[in-house]
C-alpha positions as CSV (number, residue, x, y, z in Angstrom):
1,X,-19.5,5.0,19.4
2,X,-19.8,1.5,21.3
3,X,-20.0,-1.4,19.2
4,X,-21.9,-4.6,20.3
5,X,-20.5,-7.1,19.3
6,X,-23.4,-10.2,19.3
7,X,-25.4,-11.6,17.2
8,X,-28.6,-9.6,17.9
9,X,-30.3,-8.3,14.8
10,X,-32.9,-4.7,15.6
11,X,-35.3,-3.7,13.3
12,X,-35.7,-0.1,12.1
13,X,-36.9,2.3,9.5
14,X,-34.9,4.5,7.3
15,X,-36.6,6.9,5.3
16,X,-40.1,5.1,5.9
17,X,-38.7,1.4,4.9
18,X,-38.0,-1.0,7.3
19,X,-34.7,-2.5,7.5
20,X,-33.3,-4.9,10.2
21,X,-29.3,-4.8,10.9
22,X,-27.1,-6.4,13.8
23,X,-26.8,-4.7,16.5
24,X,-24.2,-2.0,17.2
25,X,-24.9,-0.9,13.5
26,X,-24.5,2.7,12.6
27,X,-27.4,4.6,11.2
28,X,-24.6,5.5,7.9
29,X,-24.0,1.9,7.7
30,X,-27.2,0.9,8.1
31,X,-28.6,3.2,5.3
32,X,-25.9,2.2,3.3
33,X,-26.8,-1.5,3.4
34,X,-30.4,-0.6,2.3
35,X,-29.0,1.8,-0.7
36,X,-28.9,5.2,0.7
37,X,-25.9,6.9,0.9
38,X,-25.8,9.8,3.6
39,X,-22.7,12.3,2.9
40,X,-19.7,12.5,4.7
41,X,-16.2,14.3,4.4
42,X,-14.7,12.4,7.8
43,X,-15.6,8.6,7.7
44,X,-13.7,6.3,6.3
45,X,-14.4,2.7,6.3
46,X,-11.2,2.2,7.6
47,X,-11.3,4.8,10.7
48,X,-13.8,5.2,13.9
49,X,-16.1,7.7,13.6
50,X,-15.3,11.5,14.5
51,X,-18.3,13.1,13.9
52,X,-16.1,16.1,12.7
53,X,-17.7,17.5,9.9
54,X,-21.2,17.2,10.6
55,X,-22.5,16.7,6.6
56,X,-24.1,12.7,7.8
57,X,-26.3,14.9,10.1
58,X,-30.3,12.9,10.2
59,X,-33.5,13.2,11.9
60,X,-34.6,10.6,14.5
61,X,-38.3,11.0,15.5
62,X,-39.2,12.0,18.3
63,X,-36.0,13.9,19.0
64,X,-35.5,17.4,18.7
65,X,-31.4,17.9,17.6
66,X,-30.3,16.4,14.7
67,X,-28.3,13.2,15.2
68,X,-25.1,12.6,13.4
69,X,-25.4,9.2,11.2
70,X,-21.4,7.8,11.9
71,X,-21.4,8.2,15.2
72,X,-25.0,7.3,16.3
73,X,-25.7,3.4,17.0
74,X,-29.5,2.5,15.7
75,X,-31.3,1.6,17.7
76,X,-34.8,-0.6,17.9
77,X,-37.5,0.8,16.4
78,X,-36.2,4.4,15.2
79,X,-37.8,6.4,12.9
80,X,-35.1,7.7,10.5
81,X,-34.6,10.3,8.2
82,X,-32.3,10.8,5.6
83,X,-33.0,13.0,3.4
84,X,-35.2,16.1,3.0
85,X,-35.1,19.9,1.9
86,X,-33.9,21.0,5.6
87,X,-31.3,18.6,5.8
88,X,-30.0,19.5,2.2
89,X,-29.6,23.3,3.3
90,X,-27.6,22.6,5.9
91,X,-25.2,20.3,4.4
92,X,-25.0,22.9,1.6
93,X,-24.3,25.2,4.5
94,X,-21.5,22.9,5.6
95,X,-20.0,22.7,2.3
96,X,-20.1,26.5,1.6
97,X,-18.3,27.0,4.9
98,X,-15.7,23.6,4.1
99,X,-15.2,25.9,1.1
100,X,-15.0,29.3,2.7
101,X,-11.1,28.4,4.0
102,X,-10.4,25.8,0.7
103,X,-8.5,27.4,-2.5
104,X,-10.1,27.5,-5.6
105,X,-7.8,25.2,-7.5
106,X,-9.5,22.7,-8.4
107,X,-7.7,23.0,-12.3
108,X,-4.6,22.8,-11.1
109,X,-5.2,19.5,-8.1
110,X,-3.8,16.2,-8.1
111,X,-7.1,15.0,-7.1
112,X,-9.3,16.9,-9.8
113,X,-11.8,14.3,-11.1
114,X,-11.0,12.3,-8.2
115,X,-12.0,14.5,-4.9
116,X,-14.9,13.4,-2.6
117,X,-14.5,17.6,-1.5
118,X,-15.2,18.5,-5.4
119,X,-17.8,15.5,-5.7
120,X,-20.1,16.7,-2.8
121,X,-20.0,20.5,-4.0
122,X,-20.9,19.3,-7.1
123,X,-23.3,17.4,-6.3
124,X,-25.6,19.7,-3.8
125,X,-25.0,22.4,-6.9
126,X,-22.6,25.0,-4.7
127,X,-21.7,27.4,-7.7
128,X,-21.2,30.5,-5.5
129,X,-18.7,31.6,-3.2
130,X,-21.3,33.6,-0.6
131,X,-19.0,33.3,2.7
132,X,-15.9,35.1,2.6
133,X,-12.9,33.6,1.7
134,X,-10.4,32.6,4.6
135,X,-7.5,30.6,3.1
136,X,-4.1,29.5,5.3
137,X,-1.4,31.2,4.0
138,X,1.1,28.3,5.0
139,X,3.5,26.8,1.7
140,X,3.2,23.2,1.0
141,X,5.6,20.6,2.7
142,X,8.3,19.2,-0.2
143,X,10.4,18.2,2.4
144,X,10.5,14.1,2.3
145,X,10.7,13.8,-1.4
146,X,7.7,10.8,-1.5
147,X,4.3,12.5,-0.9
148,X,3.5,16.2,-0.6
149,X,1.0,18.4,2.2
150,X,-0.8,21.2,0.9
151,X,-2.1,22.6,3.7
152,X,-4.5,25.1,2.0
153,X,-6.6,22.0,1.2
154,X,-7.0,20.4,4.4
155,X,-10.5,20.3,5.7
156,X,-9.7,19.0,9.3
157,X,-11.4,15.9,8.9
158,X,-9.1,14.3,10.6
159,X,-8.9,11.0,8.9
160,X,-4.9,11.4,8.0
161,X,-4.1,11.9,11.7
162,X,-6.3,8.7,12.6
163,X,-4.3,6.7,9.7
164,X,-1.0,7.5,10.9
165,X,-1.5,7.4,14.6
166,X,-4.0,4.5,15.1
167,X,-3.1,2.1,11.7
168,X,-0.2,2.8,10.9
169,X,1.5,4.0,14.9
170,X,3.7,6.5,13.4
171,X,2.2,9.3,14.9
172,X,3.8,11.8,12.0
173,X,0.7,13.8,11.9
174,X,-1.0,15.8,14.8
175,X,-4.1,18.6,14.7
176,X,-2.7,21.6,16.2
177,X,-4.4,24.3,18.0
178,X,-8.1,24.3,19.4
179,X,-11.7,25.8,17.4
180,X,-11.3,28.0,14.4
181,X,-7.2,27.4,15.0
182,X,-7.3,24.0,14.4
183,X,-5.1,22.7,11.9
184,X,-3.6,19.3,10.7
185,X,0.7,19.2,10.5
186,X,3.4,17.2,11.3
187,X,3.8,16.5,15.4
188,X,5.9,19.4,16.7
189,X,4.9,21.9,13.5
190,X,7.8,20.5,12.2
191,X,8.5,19.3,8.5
192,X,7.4,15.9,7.4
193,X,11.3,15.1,7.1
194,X,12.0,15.7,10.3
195,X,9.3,13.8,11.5
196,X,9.0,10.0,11.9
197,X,7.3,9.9,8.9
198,X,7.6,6.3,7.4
199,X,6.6,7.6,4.0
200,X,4.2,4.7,3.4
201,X,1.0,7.4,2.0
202,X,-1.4,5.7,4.2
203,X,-2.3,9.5,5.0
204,X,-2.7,10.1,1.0
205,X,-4.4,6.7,0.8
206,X,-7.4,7.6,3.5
207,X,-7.3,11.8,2.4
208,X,-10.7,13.1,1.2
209,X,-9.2,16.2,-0.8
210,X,-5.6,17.2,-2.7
211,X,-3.9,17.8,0.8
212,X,-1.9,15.3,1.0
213,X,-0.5,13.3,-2.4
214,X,2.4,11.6,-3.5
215,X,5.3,13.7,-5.0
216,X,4.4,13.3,-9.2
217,X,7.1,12.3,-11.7
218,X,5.3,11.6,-14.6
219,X,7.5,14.3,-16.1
220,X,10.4,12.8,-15.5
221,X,9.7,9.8,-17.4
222,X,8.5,11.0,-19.7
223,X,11.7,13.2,-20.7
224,X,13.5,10.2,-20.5
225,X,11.1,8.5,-23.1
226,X,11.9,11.7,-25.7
227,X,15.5,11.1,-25.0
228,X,17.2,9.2,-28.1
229,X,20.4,8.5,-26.3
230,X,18.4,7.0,-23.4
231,X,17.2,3.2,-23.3
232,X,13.9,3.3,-21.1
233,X,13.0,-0.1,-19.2
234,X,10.2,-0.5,-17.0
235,X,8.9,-3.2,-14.4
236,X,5.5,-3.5,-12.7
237,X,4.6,-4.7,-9.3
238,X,3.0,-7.7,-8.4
239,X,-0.2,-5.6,-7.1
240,X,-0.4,-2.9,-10.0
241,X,-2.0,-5.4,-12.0
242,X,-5.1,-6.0,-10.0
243,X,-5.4,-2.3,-9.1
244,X,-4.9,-0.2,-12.4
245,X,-8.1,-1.1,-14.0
246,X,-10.0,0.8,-11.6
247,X,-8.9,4.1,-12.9
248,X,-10.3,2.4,-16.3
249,X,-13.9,1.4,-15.0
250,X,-12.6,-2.2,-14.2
251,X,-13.9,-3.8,-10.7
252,X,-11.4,-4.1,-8.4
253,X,-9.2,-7.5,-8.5
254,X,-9.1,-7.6,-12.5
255,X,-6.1,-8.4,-13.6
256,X,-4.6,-6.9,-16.1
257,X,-1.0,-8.3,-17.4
258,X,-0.9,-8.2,-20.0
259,X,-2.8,-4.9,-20.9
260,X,-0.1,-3.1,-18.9
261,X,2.6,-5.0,-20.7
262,X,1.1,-3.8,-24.2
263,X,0.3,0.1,-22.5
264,X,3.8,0.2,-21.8
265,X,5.4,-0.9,-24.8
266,X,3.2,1.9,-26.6
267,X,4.1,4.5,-24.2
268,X,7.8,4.2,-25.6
269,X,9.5,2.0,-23.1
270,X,12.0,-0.1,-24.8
271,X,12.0,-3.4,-22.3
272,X,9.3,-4.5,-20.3
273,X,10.0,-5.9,-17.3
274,X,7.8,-7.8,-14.0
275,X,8.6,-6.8,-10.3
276,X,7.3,-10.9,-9.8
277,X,10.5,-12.0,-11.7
278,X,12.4,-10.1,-9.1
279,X,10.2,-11.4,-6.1
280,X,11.4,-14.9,-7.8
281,X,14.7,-14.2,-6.6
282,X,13.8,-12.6,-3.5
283,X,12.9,-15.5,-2.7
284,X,15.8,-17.5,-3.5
285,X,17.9,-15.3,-1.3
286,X,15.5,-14.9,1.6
287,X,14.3,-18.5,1.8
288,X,17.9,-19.3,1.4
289,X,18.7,-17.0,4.0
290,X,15.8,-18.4,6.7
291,X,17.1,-22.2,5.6
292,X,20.7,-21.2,6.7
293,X,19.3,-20.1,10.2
294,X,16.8,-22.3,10.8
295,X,18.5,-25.6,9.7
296,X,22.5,-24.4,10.1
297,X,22.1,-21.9,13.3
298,X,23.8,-19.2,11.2
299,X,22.2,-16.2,12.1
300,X,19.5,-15.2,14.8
301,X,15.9,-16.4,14.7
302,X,13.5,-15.1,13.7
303,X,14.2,-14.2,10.5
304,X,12.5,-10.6,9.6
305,X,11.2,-9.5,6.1
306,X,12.5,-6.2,5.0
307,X,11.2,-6.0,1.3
308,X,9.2,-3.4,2.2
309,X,10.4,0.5,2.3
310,X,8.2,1.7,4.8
311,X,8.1,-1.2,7.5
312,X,12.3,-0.6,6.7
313,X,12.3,2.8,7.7
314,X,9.9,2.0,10.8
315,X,12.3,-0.8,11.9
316,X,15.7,0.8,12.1
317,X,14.1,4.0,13.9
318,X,12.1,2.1,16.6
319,X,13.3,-1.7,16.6
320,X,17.0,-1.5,16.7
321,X,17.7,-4.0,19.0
322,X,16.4,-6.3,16.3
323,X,18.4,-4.9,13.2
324,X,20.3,-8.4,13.5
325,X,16.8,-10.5,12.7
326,X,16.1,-8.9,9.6
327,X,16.5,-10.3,6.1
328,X,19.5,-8.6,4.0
329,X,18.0,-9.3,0.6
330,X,16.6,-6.4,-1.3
331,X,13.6,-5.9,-2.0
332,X,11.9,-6.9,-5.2
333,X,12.3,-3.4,-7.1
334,X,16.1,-3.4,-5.9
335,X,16.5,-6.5,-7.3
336,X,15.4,-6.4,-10.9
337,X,17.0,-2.9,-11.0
338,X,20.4,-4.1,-10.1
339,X,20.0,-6.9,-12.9
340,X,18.3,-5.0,-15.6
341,X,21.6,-2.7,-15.5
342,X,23.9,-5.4,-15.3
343,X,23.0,-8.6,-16.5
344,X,20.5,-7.2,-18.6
345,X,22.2,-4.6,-20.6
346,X,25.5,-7.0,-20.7
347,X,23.2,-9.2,-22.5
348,X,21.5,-6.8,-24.3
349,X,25.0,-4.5,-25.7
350,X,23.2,-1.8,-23.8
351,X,25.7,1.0,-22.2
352,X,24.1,0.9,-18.4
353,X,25.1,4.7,-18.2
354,X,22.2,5.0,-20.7
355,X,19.8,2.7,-19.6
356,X,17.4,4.4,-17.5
357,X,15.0,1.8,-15.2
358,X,11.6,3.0,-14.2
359,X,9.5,0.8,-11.5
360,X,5.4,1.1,-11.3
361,X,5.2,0.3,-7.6
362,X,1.8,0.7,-5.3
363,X,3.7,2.4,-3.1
364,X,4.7,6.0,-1.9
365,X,7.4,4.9,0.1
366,X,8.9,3.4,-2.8
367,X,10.6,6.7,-3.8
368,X,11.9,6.9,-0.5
369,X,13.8,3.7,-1.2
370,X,15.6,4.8,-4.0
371,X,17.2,7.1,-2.3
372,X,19.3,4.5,-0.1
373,X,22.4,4.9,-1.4
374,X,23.8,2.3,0.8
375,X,21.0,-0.4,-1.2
376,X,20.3,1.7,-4.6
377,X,23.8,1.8,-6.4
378,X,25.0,-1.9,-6.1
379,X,25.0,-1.9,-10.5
380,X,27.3,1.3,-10.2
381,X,24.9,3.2,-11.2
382,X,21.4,4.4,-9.8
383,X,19.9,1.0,-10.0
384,X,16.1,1.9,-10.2
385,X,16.1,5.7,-11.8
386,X,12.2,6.9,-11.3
387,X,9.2,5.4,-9.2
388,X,6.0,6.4,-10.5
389,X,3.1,4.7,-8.0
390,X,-0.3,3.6,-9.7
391,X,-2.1,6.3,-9.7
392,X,0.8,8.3,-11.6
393,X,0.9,5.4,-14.4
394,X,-2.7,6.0,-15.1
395,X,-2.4,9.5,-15.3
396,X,0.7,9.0,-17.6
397,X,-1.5,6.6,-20.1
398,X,-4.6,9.6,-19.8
399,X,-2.4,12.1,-20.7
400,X,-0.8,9.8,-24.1
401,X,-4.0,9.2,-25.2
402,X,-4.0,5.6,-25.5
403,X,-7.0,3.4,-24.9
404,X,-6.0,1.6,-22.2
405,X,-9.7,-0.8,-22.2
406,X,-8.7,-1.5,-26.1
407,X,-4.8,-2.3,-25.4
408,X,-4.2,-6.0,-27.0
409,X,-2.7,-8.8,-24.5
410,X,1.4,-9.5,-25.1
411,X,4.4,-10.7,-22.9
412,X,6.8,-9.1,-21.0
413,X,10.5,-9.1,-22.0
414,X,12.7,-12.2,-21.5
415,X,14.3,-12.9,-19.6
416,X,13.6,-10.6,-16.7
417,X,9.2,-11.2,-17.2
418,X,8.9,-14.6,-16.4
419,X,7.4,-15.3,-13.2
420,X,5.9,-17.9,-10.7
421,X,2.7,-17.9,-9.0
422,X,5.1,-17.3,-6.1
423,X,6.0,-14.1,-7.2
424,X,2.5,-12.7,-7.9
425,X,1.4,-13.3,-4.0
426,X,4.1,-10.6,-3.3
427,X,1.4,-8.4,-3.6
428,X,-0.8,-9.3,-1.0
429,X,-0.6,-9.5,3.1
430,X,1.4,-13.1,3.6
431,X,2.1,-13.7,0.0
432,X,5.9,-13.3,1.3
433,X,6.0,-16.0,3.9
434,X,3.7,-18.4,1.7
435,X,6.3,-17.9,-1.3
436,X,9.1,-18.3,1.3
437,X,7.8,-21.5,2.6
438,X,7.1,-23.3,-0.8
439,X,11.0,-23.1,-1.4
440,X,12.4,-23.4,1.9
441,X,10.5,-26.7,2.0
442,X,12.3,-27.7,-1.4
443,X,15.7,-26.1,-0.1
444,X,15.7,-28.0,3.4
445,X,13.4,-31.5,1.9
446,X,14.4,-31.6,-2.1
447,X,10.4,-32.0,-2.3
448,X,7.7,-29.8,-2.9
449,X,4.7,-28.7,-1.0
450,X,2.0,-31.3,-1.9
451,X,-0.7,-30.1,-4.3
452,X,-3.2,-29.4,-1.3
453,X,-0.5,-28.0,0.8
454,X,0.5,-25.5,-1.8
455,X,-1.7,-22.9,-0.5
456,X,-0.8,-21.8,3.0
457,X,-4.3,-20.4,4.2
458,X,-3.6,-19.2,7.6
459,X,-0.9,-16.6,5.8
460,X,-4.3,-15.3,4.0
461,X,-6.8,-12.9,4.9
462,X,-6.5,-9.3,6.5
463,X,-6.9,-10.2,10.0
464,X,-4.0,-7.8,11.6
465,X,-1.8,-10.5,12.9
466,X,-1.8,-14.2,11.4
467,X,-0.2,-17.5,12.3
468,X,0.7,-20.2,10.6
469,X,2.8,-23.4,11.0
470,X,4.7,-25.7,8.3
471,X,6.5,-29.1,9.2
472,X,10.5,-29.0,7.9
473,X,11.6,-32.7,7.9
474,X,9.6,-33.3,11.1
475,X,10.1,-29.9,12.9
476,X,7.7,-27.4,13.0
477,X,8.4,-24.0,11.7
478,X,6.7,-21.4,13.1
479,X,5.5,-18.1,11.7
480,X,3.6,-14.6,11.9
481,X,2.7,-12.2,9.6
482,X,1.5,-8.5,10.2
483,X,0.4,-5.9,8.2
484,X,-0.3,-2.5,9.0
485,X,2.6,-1.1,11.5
486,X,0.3,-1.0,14.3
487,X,0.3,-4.7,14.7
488,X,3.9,-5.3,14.3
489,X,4.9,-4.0,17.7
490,X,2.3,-7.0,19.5
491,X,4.2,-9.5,17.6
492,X,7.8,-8.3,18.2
493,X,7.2,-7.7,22.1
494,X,6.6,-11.5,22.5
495,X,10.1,-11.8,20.4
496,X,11.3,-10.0,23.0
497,X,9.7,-11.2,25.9
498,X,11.2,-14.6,24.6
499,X,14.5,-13.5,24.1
500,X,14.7,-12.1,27.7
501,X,13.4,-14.7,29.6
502,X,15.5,-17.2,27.7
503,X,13.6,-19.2,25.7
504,X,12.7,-20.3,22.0
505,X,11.3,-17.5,20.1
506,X,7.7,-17.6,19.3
507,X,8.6,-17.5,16.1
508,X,10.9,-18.7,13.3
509,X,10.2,-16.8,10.2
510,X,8.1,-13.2,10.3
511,X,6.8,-11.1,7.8
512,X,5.6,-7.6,8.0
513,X,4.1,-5.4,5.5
514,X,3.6,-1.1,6.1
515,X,0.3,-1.2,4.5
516,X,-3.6,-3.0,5.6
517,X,-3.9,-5.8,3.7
518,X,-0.3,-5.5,2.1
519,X,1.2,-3.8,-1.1
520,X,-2.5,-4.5,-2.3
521,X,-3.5,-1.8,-0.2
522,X,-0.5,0.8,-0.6
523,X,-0.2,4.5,-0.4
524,X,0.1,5.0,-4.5
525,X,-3.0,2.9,-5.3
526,X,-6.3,4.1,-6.7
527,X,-8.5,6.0,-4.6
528,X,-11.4,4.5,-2.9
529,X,-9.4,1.9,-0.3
530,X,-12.1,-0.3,2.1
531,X,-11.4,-3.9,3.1
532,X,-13.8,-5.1,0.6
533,X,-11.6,-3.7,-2.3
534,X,-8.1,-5.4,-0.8
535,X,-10.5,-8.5,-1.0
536,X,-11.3,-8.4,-4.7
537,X,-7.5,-7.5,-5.1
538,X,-6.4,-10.4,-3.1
539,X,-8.4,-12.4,-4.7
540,X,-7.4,-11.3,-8.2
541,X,-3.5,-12.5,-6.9
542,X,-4.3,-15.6,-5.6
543,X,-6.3,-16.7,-9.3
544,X,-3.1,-15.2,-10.8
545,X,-0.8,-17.8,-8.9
546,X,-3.3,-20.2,-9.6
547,X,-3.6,-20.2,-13.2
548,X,0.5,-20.1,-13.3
549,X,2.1,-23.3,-15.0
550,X,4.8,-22.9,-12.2
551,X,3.9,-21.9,-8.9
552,X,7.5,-22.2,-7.4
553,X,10.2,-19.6,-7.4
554,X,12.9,-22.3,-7.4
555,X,10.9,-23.3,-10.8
556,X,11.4,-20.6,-12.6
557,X,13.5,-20.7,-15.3
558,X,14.4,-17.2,-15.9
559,X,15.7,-17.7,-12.3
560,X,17.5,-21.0,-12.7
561,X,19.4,-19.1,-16.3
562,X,20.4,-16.3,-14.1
563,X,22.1,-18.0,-11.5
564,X,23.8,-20.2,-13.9
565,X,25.2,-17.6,-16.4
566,X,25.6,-14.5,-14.2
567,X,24.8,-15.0,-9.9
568,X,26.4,-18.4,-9.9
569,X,24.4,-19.5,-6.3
570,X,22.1,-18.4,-4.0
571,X,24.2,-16.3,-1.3
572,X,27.5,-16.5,-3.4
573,X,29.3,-13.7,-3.6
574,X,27.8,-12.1,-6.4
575,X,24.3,-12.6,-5.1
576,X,25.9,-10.9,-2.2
577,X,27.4,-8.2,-3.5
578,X,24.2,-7.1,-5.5
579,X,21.3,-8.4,-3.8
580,X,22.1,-8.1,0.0
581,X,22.1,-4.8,2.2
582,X,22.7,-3.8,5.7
583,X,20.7,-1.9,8.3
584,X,21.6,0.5,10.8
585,X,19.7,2.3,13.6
586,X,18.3,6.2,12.8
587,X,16.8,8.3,14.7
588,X,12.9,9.2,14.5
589,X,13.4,12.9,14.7
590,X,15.7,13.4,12.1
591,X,16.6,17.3,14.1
């Protein structure tokens, strides 16, 4: 479908009332916006229309075919309808045929309660099976140990395929074959593992039905909780706590701190933690890091963010040649799992053997990262011991039969819950390089940002590639952020281009992020993604790191206690040994 893009506004009728929309408007958007909702298994607000599975079908007057809503532009003074006995038929037709190939195991589904499939046959009162059942008889995909394909439940909409190759450039996911043949897999029919899959759940984020989900370990936990010898400690992610409440009836954006903390605490966890203490001292490595480039010359510009798992895995199988640029400190969740089993349980008397550390993280690919044994086992031990994403903590708190909208408000733990306002913008697309900045100005001035400099708005927003620019002691440091792996590759070809014709890099400092719109919008958080939800949810960080007394990671005091009894300095030794990696090139096809 062609979008005009102008400021032209046509005028219309849907379902006898007139409505008037800019031009290049859909006819689904365009009944949407004047409150009728036309069904659909293949649209996403994220995607381009595909038109594949026919249910947003409407009548235009004066034509004889029916028209499908997502892909047809309205246009001037079109007669549409919506919604009639005819129309119903059919897209009970379509359903009973979406449902002729789909197992009945509904019971048994990840997505049960939560499947726009389920929803829809609900909804136009499918109770019968009348078309012959033809179900794939292909076994799930296990293989990459983060999210899970059940290919029985794929409806060929289409809309994983269009995540991973056109967001996300990963191209992991193909349709195979042609008409009734035509199937969704991994490129090549091979397994997801030996695919390039980055493991970010994009594909589970944007999936209508149980096909594709993250791999569940509610279980896990909670055999650890029943364990008597076992000390359970938790820590929650910067962007859990505007997302959670949606499973709960909450608008998207509410945040919820200190809920979870109480939820948590009554689930049986012993220490509750916050992922923002650890983005506190990501910070103090990585600003640290970009300060001794930048300023000293020790090290290659720019400097790279690598705190996230996917964008990781992406880099060292198709940017190699820029393994040098990125940023050796560990992510957040590597960070406060290294401490919480050694500085932690040293404080605590706690045997780390026994001490078993479990991270709510938005993300899929999060699980992926504990497996990086090279990262993971700096304490000795398996630093972080479970990931359970969003959507498995909410699951975890239906299952205990806790209240979660009646939970009272408490703290975290000390010392490893006290943040910054700094470490809460971790969650959101350029709350890295803004929390970056505000210290690297202290490390490099011994000042901080002014009060109305705090807040670096060009890092904000979900346009795909951003630019900002911060003065140093009268140079100018120069900066990019992108989210969403498409957009990476634009920004590190002119890194390139720079480097090979000689000259200054575009940039200084860059950050990337897997996901649209950041960790806000990651594969393990509720249902339901559109850029109007990472909106409420970025704004729900931003008033977080508002409302903080301290807004500086080089502020917080937690921090400033650690360094001094256990790290000693930012970039010592210590600090070295347990919050720094490596990278190393891999191959995409791991055949």
């Amino acid at each position: 479908m062609k979008t005009i893009h102008s400021n032209a506004m046509i005028q219309a009728t849907i379902n006898g009332k007139p409505i008037e929309v800019p031009e290049g408007t859909s006819i689904l958007d365009a009944a949407r916006q004047c409150g009728v909702r036309i069904p659909t298994l293949c649209k996403h607000p994220d995607l381009l229309p595909t038109a594949a599975c026919g249910l947003c079908i409407v009548k235009i007057a004066g034509r004889e075919r029916m028209s499908r809503a997502c892909a047809t532009e309205l246009q001037p003074g079109m007669e549409i309808t919506t919604h009639d006995g005819e129309l119903t038929r059919i897209r009970r037709m379509i359903l009973e045929l979406i449902l002729s190939t789909h197992p009945n195991a509904c019971l048994t589904c990840k997505r049960n309660g939560n499947c726009e499939l389920q929803t829809l046959i609900g909804e136009f009162g499918v109770r019968d099976d009348r078309l012959e059942k033809h179900i794939r008889d292909v076994p799930p995909d296990h293989s990459n140990g983060s999210i899970i394909i059940d290919f029985t439940k794929c409806i060929n909409c289409a809309r994983c395929v269009q995540t991973c190759q056109k967001i996300q450039n990963v191209w992991a996911l193909s349709m195979l074959n042609r008409g009734i043949n035509t199937r969704m897999a991994p490129a090549g029919d091979i397994s997801l593992a030996e695919s390039p899959c980055i493991k970010c759940g994009q594909c589970a984020a944007h999936c209508p039905t149980g096909a594709i989900v993250e791999h569940d370990e509610v279980a896990t936990v909670w055999d650890a909780l029943e364990d008597p010898e076992t000390f359970c400690s938790v820590q929650i992610a910067p962007s859990v706590r505007v997302a959670l409440g949606e499973e709960f009836g909450y608008p998207p954006g509410t945040n919820l701190t200190r809920q979870i903390y109480a939820t948590l605490r009554r689930l049986g966890f012993q220490a509750v933690f916050d992922t923002n203490f650890a983005a506190d001292l990501t910070i103090m490595e990585e600003a640290g890091e970009f300060v001794q480039r930048f300023v000293h010359g020790k090290g290659p510009l720019p400097l790279i963010t690598s705190c996230c798992p996917a964008w990781t895995d992406y880099m060292e199988k198709k940017h190699q040649d820029l393994i040098e640029n990125f940023s050796t400190a560990k992510s957040p969740q590597q960070m406060l799992g290294v401490v919480a089993k050694t500085y932690y349980s040293e404080k605590a008397g706690l045997d780390p053997a026994k001490h078993f550390q479990v991270s709510i993280m938005p993300c899929t690919a999060k699980k992926y990262e504990l497996e990086r044994t090279d990262e993971m086992f700096a304490s000795g031990y398996q630093d972080v011991d479970v990931t359970l994403t969003t959507r498995e903590l909410a699951r975890m708190i239906k299952q205990s039969g806790l209240v979660f909208r009646e939970m009272p408000e408490e703290e975290a733990d000390s010392p490893l819950g006290e943040y910054s306002g700094s470490g809460t913008l971790f969650g959101a697309t350029g709350g890295v390089m803004e929390a970056a900045l505000r210290t690297a100005h202290f490390l490099v001035t011994g000042q901080n940002l002014a009060a109305e400099a705090i807040n670096i708005l060009p890092a904000r927003g979900l346009k795909g590639v951003k630019e900002a620019e911060i003065v140093l002691e009268g140079t100018t440091v120069r900066v990019a952020i992108s989210h969403g792996m498409a957009n990476v590759d634009k920004v590190l070809d002119k890194v390139r281009a720079a480097r090979d014709r000689g000259e200054e890099p575009p940039y200084h400092f860059i950050e990337v992020m897997a996901c649209p719109g950041g960790c806000i919008g990651g594969g393990g958080q509720p249902y339901g993604i559109s850029d109007e939800v990472r909106r409420k949810r970025m704004e729900g960080l931003y008033h977080d790191d508002k409302s903080c007394a301290r807004r500086f990671s080089h502020e917080n005091p937690a921090i400033q206690q650690l360094y001094k009894d256990f790290l000693g300095e930012p970039l010592g030794e210590k600090a070295e040994q347990l919050l720094h990696t490596r990278y190393k090139p891999r191959k995409a096809y791991q055949r």
